[in-house]
MARVEX-589463 format. One line per field, with one value per residue (C-alpha): chain; y, z, x. Coordinates in steps of 0.25 Angstrom, whole numbers. Example, Ala and Ser with C-alpha at 12.3 -4.5 7.8 and 13.67 -1.06 7.14 Angstrom:
REM MARVEX-589463
chaine <- (A | A)
c2 <- (-18 | -4)
c3 <- (31 | 29)
c1 <- (49 | 55)
END
This chain:
REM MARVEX-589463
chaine <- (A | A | A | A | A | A | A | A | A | A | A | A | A | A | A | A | A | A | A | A | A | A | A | A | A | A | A | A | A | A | A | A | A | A | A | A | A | A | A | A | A | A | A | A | A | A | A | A | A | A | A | A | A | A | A | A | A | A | A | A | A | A | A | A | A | A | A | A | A | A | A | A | A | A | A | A | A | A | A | A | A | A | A | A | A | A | A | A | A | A | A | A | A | A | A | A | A | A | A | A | A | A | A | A | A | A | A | A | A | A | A | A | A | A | A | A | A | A | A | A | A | A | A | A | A | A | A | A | A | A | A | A | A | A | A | A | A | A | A | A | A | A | A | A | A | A | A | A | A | A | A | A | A | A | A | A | A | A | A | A | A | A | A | A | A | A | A | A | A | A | A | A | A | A | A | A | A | A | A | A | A | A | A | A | A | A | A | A | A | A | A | A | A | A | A | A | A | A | A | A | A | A | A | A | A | A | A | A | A | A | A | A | A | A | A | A | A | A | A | A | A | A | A | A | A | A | A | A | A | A | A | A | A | A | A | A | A | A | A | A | A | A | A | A | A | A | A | A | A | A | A | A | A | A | A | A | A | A | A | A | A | A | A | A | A | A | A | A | A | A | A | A | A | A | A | A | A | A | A | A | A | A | A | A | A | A | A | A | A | A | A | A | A | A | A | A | A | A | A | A | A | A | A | A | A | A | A | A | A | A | A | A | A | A | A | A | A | A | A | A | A | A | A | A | A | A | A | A | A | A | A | A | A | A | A | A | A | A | A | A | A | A | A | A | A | A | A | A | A | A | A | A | A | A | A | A | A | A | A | A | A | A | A | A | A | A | A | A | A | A | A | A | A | A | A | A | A | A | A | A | A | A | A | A | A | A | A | A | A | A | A | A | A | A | A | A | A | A | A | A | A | A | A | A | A | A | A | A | A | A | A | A | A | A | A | A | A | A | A | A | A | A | A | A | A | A | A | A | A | A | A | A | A | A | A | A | A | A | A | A | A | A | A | A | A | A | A | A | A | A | A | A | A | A | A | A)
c2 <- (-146 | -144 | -148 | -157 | -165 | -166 | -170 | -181 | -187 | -189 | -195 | -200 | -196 | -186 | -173 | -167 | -152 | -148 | -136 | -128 | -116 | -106 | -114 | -126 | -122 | -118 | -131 | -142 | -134 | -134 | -149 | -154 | -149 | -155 | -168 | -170 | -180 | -170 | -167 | -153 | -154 | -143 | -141 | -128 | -129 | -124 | -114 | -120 | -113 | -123 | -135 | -133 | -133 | -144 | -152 | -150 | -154 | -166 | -159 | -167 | -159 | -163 | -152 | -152 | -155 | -169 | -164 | -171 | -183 | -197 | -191 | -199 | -190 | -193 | -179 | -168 | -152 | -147 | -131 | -124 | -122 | -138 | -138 | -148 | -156 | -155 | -168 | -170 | -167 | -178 | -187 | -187 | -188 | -200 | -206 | -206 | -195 | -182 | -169 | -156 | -142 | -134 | -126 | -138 | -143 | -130 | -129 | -144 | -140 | -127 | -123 | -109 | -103 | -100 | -89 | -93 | -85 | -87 | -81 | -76 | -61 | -55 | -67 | -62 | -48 | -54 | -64 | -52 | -42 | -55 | -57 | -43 | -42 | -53 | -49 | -37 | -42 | -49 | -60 | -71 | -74 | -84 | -79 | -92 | -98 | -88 | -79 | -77 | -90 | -104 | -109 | -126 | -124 | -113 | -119 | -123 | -108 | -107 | -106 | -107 | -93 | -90 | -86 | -91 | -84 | -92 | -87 | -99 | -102 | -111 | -117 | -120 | -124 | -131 | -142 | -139 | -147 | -137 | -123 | -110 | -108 | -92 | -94 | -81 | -83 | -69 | -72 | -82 | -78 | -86 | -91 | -99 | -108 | -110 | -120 | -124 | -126 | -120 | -110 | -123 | -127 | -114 | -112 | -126 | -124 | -110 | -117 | -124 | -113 | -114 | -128 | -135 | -124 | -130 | -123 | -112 | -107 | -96 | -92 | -79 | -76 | -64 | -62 | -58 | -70 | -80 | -91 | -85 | -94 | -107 | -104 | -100 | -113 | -121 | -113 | -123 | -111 | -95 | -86 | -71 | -66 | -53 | -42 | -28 | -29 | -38 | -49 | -51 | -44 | -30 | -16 | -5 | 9 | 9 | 1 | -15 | -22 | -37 | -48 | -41 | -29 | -21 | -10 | -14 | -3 | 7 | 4 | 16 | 12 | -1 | 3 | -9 | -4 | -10 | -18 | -30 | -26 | -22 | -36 | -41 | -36 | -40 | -54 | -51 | -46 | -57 | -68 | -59 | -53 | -61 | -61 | -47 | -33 | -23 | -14 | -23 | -26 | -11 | -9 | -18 | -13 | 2 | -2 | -14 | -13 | -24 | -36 | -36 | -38 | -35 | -22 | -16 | -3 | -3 | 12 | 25 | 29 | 44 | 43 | 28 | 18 | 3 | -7 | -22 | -32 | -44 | -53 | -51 | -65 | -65 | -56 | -54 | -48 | -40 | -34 | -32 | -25 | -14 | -13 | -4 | 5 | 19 | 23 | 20 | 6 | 0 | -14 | -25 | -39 | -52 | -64 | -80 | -86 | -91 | -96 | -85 | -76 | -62 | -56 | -48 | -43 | -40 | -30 | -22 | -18 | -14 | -6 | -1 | -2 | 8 | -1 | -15 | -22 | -36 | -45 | -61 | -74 | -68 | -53 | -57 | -64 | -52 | -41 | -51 | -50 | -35 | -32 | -40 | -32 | -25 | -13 | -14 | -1 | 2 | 14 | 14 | 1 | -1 | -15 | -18 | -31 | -37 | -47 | -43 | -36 | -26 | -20 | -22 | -12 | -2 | -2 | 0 | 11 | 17 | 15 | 23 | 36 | 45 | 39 | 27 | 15 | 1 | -12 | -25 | -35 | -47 | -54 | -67 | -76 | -71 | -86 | -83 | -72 | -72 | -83 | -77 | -65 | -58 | -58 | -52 | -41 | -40 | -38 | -28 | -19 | -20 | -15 | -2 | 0 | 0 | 11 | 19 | 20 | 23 | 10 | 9)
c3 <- (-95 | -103 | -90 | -83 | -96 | -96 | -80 | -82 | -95 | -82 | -73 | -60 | -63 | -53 | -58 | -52 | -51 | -48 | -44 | -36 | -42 | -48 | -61 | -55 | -42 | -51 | -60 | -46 | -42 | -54 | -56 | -42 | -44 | -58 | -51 | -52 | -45 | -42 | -36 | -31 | -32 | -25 | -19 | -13 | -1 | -5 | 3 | 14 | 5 | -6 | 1 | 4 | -9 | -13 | -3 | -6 | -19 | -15 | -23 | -20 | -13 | -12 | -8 | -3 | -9 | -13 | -20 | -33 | -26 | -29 | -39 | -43 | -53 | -67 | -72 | -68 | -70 | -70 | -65 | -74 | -62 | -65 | -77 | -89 | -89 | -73 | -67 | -58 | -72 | -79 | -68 | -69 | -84 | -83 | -74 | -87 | -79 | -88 | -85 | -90 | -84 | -82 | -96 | -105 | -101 | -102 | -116 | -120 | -115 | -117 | -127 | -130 | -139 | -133 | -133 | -126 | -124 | -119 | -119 | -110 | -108 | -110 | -111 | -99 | -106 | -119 | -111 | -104 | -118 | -126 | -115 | -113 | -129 | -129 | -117 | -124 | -136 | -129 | -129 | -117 | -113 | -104 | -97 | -89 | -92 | -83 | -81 | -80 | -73 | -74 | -86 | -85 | -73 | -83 | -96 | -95 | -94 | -107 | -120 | -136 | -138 | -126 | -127 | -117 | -115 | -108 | -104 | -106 | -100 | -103 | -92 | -95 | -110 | -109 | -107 | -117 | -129 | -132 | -137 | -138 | -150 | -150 | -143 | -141 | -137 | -133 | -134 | -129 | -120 | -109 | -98 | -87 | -90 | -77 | -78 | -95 | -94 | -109 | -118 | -129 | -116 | -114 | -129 | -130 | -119 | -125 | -138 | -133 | -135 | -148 | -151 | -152 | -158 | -170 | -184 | -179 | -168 | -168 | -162 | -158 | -158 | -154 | -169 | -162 | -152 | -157 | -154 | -165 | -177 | -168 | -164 | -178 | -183 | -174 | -174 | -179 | -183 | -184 | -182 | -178 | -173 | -165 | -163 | -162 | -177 | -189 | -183 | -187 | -175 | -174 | -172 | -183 | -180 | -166 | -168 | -166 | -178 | -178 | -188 | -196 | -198 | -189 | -182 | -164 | -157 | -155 | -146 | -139 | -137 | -129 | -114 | -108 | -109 | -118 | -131 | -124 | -122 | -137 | -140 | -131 | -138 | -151 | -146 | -141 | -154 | -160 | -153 | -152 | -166 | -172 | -159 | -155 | -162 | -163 | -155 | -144 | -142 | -144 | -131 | -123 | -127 | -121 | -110 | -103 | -93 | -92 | -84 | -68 | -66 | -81 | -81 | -73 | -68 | -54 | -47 | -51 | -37 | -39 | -53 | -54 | -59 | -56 | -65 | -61 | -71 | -61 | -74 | -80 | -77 | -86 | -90 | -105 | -99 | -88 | -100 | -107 | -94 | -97 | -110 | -107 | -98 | -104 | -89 | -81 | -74 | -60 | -64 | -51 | -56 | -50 | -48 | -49 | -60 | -72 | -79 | -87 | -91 | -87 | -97 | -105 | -94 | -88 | -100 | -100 | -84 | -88 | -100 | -95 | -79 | -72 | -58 | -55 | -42 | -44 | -33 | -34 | -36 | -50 | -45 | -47 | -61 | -67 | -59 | -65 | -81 | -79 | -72 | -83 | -94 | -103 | -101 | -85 | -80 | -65 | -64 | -76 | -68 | -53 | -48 | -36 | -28 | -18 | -10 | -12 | -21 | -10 | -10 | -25 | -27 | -16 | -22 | -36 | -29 | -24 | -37 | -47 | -48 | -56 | -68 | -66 | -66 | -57 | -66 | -57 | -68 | -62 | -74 | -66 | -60 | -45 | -39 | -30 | -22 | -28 | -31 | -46 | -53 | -48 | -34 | -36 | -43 | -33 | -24 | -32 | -33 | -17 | -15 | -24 | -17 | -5 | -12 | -16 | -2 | 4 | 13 | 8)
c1 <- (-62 | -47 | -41 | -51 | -50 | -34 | -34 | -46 | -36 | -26 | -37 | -28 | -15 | -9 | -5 | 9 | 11 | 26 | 25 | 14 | 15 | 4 | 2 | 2 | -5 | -18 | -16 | -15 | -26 | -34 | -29 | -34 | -50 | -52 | -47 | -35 | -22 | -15 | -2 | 6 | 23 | 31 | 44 | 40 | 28 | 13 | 4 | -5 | -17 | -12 | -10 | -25 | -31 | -21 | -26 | -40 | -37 | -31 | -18 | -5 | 5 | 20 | 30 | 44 | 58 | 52 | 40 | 46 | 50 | 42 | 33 | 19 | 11 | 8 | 8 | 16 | 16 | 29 | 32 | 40 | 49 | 54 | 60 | 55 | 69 | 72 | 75 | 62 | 53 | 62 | 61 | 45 | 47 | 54 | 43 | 35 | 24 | 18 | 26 | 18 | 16 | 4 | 8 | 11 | -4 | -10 | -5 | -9 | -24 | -25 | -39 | -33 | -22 | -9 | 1 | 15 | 26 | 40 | 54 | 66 | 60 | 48 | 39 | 30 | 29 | 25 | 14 | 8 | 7 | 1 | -10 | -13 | -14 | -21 | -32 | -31 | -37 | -49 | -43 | -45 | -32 | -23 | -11 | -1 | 11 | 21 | 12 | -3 | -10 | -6 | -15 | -19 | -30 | -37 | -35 | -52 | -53 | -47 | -56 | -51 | -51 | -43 | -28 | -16 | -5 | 6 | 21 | 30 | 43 | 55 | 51 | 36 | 41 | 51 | 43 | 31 | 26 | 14 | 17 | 7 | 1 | 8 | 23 | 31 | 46 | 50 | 65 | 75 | 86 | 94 | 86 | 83 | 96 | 97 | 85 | 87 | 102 | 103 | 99 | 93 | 86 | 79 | 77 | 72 | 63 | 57 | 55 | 43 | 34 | 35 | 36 | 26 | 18 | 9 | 9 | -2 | 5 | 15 | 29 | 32 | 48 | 56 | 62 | 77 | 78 | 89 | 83 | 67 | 73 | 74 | 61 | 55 | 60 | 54 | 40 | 29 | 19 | 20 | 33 | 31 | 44 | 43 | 56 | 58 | 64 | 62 | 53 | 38 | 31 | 40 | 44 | 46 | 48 | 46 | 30 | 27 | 22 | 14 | 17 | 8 | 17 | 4 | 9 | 5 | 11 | 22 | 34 | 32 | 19 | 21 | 19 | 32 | 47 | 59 | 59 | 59 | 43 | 43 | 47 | 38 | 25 | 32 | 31 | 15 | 12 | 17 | 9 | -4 | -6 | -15 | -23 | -26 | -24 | -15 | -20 | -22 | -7 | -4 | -16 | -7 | 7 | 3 | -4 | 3 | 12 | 22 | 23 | 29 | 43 | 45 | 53 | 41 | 41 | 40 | 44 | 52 | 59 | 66 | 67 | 71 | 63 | 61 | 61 | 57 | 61 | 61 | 58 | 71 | 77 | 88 | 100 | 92 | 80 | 89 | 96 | 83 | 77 | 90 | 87 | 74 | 79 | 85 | 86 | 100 | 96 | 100 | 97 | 94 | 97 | 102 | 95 | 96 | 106 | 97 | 113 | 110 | 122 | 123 | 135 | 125 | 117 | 132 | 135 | 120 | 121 | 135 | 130 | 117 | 114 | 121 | 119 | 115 | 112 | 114 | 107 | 105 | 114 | 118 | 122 | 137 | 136 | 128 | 138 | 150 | 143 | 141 | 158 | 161 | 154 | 162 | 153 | 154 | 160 | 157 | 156 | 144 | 137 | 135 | 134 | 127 | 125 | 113 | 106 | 92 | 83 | 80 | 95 | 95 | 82 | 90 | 101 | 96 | 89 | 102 | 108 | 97 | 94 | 83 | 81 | 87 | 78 | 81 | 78 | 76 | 80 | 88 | 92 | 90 | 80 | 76 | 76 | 88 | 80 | 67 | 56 | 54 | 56 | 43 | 48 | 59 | 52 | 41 | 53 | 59 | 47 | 45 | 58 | 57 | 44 | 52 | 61 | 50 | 44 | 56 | 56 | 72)
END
């Protein structure tokens, strides 16, 4: 009744969704059959099937290039694809009408504890390793926010003794004014500036996780991150910092160690690849510690595979193997993605400009990747930051450009040999060819499959 409550307290007032993607196709829906007003903004068309069940609904529907035009609802769910502070949200605002989003209202009414966690990289990782630690202790458990299911037309599901495990954007928060009760911030790096304008925007969006957090909550921080003493002041509850040295939650002599100095699990035992994972359960034992056991985290860490499009495994060919690590949307994790290979690397990167510089990224090829095929609208900047490199040598790094990922996987193919391994990891968004990162690993994978098959 959480939910039938809050729609009765808004009795007659219509209720806008811009935006008809999953989260909110599930919450219109849900919306509609408890007795809603309510209406359905898109630019984009819906399916037929859709418009169906809409209809019979009595759902709203406005689609087209004026679907924000002459607006009349009194509540509206913004997607996180509209930023907080874009012109049309303002615009409402100024109208005096309620702008939320299906998070900020599952937060306000959720009955349950919750654990949110955000960050530049690693955030889904570190999402997937706490629920699974957490089912793996018995517990029942929530998984939404970027992953998992959208979470407001299930929040009657949800009982006391529940947990919700939600990844968190800087999309999603920036507009926020209810945190989790755990927050984990797996580090801060430059992101998405194409859309936050500048790194205080994008730092200011992230802090919201953190907040408006009450003095029973706790805060989660990567111990080396530059921007862990800003947060750490601003924490309202508990601090457990988490790193691979000198941090609450650690690693000593090759072993991970909770804030309790109890010994979890060995490196070597942990099943995913790089110390970027290390950090990863860190940050897990952090927020779950005094939740579950140790011996339930150390059960998840040997047997857990890793999440798709995450430097996932997908084929040796003739002694090369092919990495697909379609996530890495940024020249930090790229450079993290190099970082776990001993093995020579033909790297595939190029994509969509998130304003993100590439100088760094530019000196690791040069030092490390013995060929990258570059393909995208930023395959010239990031071929400029590595000719540019004072490490560049031709003769050490072969540059390679395309048009599509199809030529990029053939001539990766062309360029590796036995031992080798290929490492799809752009670097950028994938919005110039792709609809999302997923696609263009999906595609990816396809064409090696082609390879393997000999259908090239």
């Amino acid at each position: 009744m959480i939910l039938q409550n809050f729609l009765n307290s808004y009795k007659n007032k219509k209720i806008a969704f811009i935006g008809v993607g999953v989260s909110h196709t599930q919450a219109i829906l849900k919306f509609a059959q408890l007795g809603a007003k309510v209406q359905a903004l898109d630019k984009k068309p819906v399916s037929p099937e859709l418009i169906q069940k809409f209809k019979a609904l009595g759902v709203e529907l406005r689609t087209g290039t004026d679907y924000l035009k002459d607006l009349d609802a009194d509540i509206y769910f913004r997607t996180p694809g509209l930023p907080f502070k874009s012109e049309e949200i303002q615009r409402i605002r100024a109208a005096n009408k309620i702008v939320t989003s299906e998070l900020e209202l599952f937060f306000k009414l959720c009955p349950c504890r919750t654990i949110g966690i955000t960050g530049s990289d690693g955030k889904t990782t570190t999402t997937t390793i706490i629920y699974k630690i957490l089912k793996q202790a018995g517990k029942a458990v929530h998984l939404g926010g970027n992953i998992g299911k959208p979470l407001l037309p299930y929040v009657d599901d949800m009982n006391k003794e529940d947990i919700v495990v939600v990844e968190l954007s800087s999309f999603q928060l920036e507009s926020m004014r209810i945190s989790p009760d755990i927050a984990v911030i797996t580090n801060l790096t430059p992101n998405h500036l194409n859309v936050h304008k500048t790194m205080q925007n994008y730092v200011a969006a992230k802090k919201n996780i953190i907040a408006h957090q009450d003095a029973f909550s706790r805060a989660v921080l990567n111990q080396k991150d530059e921007y862990t003493h800003y947060f750490s002041q601003i924490a309202r509850g508990q601090v457990v910092t988490f790193g691979l040295s000198q941090a609450m939650v650690h690693v000593k002599e090759g072993v991970l160690y909770n804030s309790k100095n109890q010994a979890i699990i060995s490196v070597d035992e942990i099943k995913l690849r790089g110390s970027h994972n290390v950090e990863n359960y860190l940050a897990a034992i952090a927020a779950t510690e005094d939740i579950v056991e140790p011996e339930d985290i150390a059960t998840v860490a040997k047997e857990f595979n890793g999440v798709e499009h995450r430097i996932e495994f997908c084929e040796e060919i003739n002694g090369v193997k092919f990495f697909n690590d379609s996530i890495a949307t940024t020249p930090h994790r790229t450079i993290i993605g190099i970082s776990v290979f001993k093995e020579p690397i033909v790297l595939i990167a190029g994509g969509s400009d998130k304003g993100l510089p590439f100088d760094e990224l530019g000196d690791e090829i040069a030092k490390k990747v013995k060929c990258v095929v570059l393909m995208g609208a930023t395959a010239n900047s990031i071929k400029h930051a590595i000719t540019k490199s004072k490490y560049f040598n031709k003769n050490k790094t072969k540059i390679e450009l395309v048009t599509t990922i199809k030529e990029a996987v053939e001539i990766a193919t062309k360029n590796a040999k036995s031992g080798d391994v290929v490492l799809l990891a752009p670097a950028c968004a994938s919005f110039d060819m792709f609809s999302n990162f997923e696609e263009r690993g999906k595609a990816f994978k396809f064409e090696v499959q082609n390879i393997k098959n000999g259908r090239r």
